[in-house]
N, CA, C and O atoms as a GROMACS GRO file, in nm:
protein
  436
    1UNK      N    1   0.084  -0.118   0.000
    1UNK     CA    2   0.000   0.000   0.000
    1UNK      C    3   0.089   0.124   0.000
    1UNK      O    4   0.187   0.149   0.070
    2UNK      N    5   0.032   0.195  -0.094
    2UNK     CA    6   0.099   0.361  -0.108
    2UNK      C    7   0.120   0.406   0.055
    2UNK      O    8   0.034   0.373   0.136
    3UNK      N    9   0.225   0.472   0.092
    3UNK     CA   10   0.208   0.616   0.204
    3UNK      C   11   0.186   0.718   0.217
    3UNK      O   12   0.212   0.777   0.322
    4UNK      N   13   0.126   0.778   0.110
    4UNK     CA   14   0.074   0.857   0.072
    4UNK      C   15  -0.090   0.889   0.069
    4UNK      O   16  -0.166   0.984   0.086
    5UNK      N   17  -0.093   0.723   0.030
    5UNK     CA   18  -0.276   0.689   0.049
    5UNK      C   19  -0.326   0.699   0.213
    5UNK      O   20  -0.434   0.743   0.253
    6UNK      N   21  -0.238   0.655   0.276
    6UNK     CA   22  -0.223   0.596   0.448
    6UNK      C   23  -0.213   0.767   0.484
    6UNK      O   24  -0.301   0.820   0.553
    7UNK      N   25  -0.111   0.837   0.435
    7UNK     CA   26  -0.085   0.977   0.508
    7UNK      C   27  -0.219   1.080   0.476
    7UNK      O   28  -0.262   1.144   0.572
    8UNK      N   29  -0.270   1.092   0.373
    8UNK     CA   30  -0.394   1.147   0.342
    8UNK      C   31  -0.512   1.122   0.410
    8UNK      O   32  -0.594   1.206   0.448
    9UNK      N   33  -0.518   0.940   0.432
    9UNK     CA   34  -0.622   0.913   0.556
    9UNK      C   35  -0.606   0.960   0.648
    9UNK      O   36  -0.709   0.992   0.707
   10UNK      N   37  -0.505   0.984   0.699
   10UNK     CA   38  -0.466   1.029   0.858
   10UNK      C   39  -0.523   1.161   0.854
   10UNK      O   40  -0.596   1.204   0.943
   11UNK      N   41  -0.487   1.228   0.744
   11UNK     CA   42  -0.517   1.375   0.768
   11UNK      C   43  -0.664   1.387   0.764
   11UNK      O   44  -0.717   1.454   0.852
   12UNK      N   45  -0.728   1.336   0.684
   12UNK     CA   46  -0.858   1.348   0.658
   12UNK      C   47  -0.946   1.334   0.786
   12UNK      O   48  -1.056   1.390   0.795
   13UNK      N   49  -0.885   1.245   0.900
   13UNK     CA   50  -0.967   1.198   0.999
   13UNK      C   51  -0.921   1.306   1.102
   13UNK      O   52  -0.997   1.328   1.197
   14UNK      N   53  -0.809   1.373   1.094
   14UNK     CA   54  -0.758   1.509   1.208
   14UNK      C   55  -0.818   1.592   1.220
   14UNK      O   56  -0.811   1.655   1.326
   15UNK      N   57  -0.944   1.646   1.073
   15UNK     CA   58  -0.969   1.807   1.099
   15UNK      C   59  -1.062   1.765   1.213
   15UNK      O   60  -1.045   1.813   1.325
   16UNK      N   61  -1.186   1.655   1.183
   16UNK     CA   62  -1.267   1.598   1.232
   16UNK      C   63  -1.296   1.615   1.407
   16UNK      O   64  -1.382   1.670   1.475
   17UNK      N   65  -1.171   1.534   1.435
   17UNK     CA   66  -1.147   1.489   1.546
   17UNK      C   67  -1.092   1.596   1.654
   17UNK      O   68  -1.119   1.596   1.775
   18UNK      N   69  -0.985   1.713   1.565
   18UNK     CA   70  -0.960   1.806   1.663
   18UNK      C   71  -1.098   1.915   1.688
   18UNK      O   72  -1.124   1.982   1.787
   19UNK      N   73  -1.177   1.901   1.552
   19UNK     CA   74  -1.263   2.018   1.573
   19UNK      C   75  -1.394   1.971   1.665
   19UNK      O   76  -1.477   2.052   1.707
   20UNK      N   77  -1.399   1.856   1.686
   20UNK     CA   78  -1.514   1.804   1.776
   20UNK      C   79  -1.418   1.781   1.955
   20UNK      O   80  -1.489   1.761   2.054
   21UNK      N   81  -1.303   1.785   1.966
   21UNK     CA   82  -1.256   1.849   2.101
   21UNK      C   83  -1.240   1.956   2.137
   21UNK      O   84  -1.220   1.999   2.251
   22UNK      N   85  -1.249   2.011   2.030
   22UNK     CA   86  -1.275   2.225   2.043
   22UNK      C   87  -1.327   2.228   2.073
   22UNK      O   88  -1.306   2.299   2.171
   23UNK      N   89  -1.464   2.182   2.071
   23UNK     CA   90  -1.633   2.218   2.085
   23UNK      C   91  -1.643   2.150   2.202
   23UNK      O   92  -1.720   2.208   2.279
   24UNK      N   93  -1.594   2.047   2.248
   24UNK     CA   94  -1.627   1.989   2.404
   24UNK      C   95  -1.607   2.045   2.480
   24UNK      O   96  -1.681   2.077   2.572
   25UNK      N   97  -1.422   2.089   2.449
   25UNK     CA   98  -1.365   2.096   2.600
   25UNK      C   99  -1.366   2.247   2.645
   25UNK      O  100  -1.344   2.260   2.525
   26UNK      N  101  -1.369   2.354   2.690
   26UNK     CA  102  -1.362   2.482   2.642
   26UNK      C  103  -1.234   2.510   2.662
   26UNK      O  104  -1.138   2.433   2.674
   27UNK      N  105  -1.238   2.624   2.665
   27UNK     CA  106  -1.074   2.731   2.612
   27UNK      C  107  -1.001   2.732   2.732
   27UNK      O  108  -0.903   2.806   2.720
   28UNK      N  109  -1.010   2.681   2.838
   28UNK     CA  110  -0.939   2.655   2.993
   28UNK      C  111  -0.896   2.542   2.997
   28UNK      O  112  -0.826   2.513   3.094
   29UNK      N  113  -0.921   2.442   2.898
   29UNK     CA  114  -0.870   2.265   2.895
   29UNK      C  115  -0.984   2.204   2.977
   29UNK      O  116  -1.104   2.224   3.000
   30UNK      N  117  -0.889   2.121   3.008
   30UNK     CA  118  -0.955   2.068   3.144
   30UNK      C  119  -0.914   2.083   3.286
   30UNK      O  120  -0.854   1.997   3.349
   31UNK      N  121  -0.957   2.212   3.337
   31UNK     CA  122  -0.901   2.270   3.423
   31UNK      C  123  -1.027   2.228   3.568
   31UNK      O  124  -1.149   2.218   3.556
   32UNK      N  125  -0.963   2.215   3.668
   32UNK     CA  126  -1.033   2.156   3.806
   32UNK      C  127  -0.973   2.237   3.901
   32UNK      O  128  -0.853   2.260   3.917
   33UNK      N  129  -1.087   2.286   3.976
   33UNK     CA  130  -1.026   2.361   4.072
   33UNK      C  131  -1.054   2.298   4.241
   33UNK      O  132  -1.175   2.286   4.260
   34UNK      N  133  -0.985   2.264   4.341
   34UNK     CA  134  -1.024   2.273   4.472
   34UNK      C  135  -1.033   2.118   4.451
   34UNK      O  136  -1.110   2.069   4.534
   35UNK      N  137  -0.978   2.027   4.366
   35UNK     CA  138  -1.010   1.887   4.362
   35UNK      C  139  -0.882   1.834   4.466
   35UNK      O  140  -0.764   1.843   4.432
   36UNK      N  141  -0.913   1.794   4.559
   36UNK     CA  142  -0.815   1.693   4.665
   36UNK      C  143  -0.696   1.622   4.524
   36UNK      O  144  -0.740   1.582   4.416
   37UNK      N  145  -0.588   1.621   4.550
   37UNK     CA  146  -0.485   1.526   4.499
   37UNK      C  147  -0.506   1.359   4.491
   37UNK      O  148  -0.461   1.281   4.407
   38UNK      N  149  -0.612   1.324   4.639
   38UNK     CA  150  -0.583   1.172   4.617
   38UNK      C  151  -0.704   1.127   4.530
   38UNK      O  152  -0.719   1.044   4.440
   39UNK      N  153  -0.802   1.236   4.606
   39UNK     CA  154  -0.957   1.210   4.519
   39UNK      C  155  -0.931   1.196   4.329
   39UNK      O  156  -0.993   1.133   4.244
   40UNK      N  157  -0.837   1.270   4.324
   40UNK     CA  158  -0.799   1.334   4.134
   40UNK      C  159  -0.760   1.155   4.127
   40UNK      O  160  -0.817   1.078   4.050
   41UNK      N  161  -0.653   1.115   4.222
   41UNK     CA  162  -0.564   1.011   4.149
   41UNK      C  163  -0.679   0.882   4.176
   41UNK      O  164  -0.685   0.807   4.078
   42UNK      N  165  -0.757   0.849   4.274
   42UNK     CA  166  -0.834   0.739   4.266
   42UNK      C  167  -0.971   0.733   4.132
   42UNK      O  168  -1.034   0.639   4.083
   43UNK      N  169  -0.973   0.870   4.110
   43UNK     CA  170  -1.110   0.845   4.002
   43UNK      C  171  -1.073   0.811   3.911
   43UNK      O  172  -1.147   0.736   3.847
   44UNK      N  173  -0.897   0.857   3.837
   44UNK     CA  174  -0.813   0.902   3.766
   44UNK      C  175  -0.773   0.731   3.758
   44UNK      O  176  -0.823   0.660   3.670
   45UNK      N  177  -0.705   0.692   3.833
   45UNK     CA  178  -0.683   0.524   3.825
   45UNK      C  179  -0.782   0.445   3.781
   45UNK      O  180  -0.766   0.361   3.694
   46UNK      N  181  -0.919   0.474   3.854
   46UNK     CA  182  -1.027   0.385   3.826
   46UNK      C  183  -1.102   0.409   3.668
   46UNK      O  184  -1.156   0.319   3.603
   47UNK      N  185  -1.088   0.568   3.623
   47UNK     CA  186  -1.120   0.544   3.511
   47UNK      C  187  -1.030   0.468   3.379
   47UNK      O  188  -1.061   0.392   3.288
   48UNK      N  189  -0.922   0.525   3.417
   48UNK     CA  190  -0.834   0.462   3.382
   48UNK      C  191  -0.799   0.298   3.320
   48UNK      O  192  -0.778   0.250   3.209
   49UNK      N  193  -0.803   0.264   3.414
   49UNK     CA  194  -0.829   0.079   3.439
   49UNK      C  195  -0.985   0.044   3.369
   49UNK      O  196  -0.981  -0.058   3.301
   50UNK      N  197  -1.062   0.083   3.373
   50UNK     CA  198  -1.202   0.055   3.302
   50UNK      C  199  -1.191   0.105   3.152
   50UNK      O  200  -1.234   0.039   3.057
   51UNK      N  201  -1.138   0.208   3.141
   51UNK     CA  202  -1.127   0.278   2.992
   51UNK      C  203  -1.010   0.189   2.908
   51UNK      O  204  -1.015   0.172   2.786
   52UNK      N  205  -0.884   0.124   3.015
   52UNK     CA  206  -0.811   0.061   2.931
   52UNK      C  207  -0.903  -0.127   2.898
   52UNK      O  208  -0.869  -0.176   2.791
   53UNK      N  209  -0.942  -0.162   2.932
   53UNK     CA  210  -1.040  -0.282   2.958
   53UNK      C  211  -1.121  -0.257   2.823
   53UNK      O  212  -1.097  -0.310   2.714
   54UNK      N  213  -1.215  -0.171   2.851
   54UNK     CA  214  -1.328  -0.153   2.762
   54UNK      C  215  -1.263  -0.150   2.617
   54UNK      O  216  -1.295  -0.238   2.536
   55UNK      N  217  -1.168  -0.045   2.580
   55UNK     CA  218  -1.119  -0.028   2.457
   55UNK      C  219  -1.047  -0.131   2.390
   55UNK      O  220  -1.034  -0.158   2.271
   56UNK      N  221  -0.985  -0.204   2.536
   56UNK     CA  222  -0.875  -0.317   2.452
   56UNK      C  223  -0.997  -0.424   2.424
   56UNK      O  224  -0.965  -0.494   2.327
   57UNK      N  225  -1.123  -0.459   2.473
   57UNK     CA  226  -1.187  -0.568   2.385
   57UNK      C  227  -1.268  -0.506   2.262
   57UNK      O  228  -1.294  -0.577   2.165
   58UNK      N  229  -1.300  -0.397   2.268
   58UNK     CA  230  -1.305  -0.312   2.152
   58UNK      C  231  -1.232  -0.360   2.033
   58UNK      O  232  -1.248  -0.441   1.943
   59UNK      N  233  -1.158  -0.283   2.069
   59UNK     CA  234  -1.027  -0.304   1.955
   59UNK      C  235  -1.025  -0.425   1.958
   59UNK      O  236  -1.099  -0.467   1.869
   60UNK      N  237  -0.969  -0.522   2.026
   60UNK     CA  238  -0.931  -0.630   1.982
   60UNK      C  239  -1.028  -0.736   1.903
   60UNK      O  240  -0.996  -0.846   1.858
   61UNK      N  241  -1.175  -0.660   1.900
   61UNK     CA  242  -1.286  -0.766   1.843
   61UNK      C  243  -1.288  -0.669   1.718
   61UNK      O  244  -1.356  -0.720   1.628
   62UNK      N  245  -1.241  -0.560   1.686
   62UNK     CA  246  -1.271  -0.497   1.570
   62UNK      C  247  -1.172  -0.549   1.500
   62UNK      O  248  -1.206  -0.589   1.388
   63UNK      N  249  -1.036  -0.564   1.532
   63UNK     CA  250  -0.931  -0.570   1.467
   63UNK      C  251  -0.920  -0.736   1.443
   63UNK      O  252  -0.864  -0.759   1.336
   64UNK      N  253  -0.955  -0.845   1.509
   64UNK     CA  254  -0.989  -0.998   1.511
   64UNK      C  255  -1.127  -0.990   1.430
   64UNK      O  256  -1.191  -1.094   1.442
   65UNK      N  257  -1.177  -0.910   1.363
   65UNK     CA  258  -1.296  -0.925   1.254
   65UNK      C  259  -1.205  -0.894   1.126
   65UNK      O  260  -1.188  -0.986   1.047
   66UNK      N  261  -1.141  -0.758   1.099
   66UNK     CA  262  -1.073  -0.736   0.987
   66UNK      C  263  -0.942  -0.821   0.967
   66UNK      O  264  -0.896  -0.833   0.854
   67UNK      N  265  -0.869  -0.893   1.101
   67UNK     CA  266  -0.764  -0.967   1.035
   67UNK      C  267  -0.862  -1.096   1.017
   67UNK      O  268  -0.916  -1.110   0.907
   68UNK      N  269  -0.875  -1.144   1.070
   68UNK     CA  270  -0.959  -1.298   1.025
   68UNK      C  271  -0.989  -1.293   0.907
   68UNK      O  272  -0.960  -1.391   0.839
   69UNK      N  273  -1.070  -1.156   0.832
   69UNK     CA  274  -1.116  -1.173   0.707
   69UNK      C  275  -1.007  -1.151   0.573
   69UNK      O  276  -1.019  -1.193   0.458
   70UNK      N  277  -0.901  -1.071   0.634
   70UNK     CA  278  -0.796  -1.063   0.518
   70UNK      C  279  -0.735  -1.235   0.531
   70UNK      O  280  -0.726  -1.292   0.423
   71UNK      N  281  -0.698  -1.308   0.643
   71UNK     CA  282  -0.591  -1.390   0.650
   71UNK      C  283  -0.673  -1.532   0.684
   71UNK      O  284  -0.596  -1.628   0.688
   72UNK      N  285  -0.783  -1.559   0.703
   72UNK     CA  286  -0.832  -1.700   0.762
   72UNK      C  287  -0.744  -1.778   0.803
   72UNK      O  288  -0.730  -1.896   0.771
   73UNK      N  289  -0.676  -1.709   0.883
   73UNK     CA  290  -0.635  -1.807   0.978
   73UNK      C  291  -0.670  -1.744   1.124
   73UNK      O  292  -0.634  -1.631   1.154
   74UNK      N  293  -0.733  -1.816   1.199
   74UNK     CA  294  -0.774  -1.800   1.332
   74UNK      C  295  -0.660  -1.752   1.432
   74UNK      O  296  -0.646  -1.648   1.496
   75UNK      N  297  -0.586  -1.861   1.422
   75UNK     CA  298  -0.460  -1.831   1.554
   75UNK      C  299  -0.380  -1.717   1.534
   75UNK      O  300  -0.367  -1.628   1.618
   76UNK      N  301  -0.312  -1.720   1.398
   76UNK     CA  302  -0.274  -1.607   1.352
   76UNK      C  303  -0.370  -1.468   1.373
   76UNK      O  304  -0.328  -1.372   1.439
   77UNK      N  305  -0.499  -1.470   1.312
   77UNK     CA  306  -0.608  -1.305   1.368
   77UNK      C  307  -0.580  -1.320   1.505
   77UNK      O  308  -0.504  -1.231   1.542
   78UNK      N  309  -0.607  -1.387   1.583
   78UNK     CA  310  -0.595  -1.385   1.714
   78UNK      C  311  -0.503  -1.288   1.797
   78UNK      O  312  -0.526  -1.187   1.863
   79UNK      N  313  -0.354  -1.381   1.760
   79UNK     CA  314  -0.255  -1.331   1.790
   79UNK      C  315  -0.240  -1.177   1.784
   79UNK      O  316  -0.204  -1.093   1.867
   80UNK      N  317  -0.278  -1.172   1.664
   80UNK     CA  318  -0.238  -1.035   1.574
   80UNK      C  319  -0.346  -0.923   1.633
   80UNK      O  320  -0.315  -0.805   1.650
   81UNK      N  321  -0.436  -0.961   1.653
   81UNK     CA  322  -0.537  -0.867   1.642
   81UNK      C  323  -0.553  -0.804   1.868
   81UNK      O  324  -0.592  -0.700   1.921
   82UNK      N  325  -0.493  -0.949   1.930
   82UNK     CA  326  -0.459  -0.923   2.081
   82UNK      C  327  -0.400  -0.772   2.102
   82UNK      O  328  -0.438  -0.664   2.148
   83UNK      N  329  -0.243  -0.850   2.014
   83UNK     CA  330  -0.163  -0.738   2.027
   83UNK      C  331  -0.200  -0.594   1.965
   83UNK      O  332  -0.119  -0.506   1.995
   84UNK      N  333  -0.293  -0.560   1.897
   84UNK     CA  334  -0.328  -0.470   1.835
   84UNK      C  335  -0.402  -0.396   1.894
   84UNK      O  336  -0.404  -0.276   1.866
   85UNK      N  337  -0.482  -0.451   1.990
   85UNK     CA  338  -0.595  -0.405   2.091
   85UNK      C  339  -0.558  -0.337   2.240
   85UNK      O  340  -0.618  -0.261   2.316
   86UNK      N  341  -0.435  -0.399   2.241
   86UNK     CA  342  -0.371  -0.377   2.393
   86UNK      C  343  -0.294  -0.279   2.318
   86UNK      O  344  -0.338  -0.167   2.342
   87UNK      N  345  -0.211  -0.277   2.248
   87UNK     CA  346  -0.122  -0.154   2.196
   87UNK      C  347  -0.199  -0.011   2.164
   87UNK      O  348  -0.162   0.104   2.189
   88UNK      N  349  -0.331  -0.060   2.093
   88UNK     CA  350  -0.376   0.106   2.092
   88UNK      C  351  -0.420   0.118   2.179
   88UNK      O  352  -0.443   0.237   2.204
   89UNK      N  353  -0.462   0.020   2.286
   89UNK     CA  354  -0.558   0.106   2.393
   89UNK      C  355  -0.478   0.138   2.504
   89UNK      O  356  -0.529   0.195   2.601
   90UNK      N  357  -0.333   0.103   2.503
   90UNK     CA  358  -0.248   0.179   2.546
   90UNK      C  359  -0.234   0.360   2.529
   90UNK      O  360  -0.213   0.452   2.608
   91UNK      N  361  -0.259   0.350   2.387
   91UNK     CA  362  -0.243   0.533   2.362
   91UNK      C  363  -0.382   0.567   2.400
   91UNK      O  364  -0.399   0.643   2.496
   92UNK      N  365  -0.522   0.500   2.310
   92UNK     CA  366  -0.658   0.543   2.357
   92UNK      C  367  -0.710   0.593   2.502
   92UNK      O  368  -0.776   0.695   2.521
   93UNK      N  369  -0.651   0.468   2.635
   93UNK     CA  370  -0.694   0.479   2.724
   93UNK      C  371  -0.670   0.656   2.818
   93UNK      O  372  -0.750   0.730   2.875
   94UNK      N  373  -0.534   0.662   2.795
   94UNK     CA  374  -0.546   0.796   2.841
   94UNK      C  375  -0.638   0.893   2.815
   94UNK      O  376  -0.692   0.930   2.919
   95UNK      N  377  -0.668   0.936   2.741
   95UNK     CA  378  -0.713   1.023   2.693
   95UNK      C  379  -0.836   1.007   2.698
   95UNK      O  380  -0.889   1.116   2.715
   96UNK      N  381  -0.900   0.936   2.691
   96UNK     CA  382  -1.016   0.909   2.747
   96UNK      C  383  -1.050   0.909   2.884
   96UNK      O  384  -1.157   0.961   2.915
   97UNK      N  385  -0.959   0.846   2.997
   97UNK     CA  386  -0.973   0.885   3.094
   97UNK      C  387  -0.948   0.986   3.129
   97UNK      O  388  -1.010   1.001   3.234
   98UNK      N  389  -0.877   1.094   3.101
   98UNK     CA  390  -0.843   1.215   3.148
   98UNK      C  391  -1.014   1.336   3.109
   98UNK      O  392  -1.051   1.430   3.177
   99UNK      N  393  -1.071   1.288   2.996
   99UNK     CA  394  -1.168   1.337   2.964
   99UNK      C  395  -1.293   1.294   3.075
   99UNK      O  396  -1.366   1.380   3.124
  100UNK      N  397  -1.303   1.179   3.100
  100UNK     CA  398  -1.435   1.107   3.182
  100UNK      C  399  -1.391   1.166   3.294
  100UNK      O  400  -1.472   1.247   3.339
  101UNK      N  401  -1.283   1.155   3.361
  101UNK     CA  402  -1.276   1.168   3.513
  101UNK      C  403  -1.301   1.358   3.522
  101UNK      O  404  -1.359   1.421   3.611
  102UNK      N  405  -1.246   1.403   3.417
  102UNK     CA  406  -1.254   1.614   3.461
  102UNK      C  407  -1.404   1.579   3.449
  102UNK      O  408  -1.472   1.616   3.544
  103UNK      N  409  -1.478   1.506   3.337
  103UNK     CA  410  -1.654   1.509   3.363
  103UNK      C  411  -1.713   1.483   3.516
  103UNK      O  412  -1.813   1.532   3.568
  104UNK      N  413  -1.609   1.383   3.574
  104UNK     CA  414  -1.692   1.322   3.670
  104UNK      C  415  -1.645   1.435   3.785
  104UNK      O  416  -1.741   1.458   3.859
  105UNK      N  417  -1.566   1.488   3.810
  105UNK     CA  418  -1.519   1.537   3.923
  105UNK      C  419  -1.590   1.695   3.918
  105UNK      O  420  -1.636   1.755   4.015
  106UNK      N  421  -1.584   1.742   3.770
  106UNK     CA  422  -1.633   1.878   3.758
  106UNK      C  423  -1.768   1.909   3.805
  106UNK      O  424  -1.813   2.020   3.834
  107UNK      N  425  -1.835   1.776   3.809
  107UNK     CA  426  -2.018   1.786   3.861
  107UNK      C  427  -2.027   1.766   4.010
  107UNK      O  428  -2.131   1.793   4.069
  108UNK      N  429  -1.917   1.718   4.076
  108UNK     CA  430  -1.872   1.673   4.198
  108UNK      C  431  -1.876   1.770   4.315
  108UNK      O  432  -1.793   1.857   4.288
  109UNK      N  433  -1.928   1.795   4.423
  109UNK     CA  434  -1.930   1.911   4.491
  109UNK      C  435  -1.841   1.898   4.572
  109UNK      O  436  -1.817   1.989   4.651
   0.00000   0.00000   0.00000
């Protein structure tokens, strides 16, 4: 496959994605005020740990549908598609938790 075809996708999916976190988050980030340190790190862990869970069977059932169908071989999608699930939801999970937990804490009195 071209890199060029691959680099154009990428871009195509950026304007998207940054301009629908403009509109969420406002112009302060995600800024928390008066939140306890341990309270931040336990919601912060717990979303954390659930957001990395959720995404890695995500991924890993999206990505074990598209390899299975290029390669029919089972063990091989398997393999392939594990590691694929745990690796992005390595980058995914952050960021997602950092978003859920400022939701959860910001409504928080």
């Amino acid at each position: 496959m071209d890199g060029r075809v691959l680099a154009s996708a990428r871009g195509d999916f950026r304007g998207p994605v940054c301009g629908g976190l403009l509109r969420r988050v406002p112009q302060g980030g995600l800024r928390l005020e008066a939140v306890p340190l341990r309270r931040f790190a336990l919601v912060f862990l717990r979303h954390l740990a659930l957001t990395y869970l959720a995404s890695g069977v995500a991924v890993t059932a999206l990505a074990l549908a598209i390899i299975y169908a290029i390669t029919r071989s089972a063990p091989n999608a398997l393999a392939l598609a594990v590691l694929a699930g745990l690796w992005l939801s390595l980058w995914l999970a952050p960021g997602i938790a950092s978003i859920t937990t400022w939701r959860t804490l910001r409504r928080a009195p």
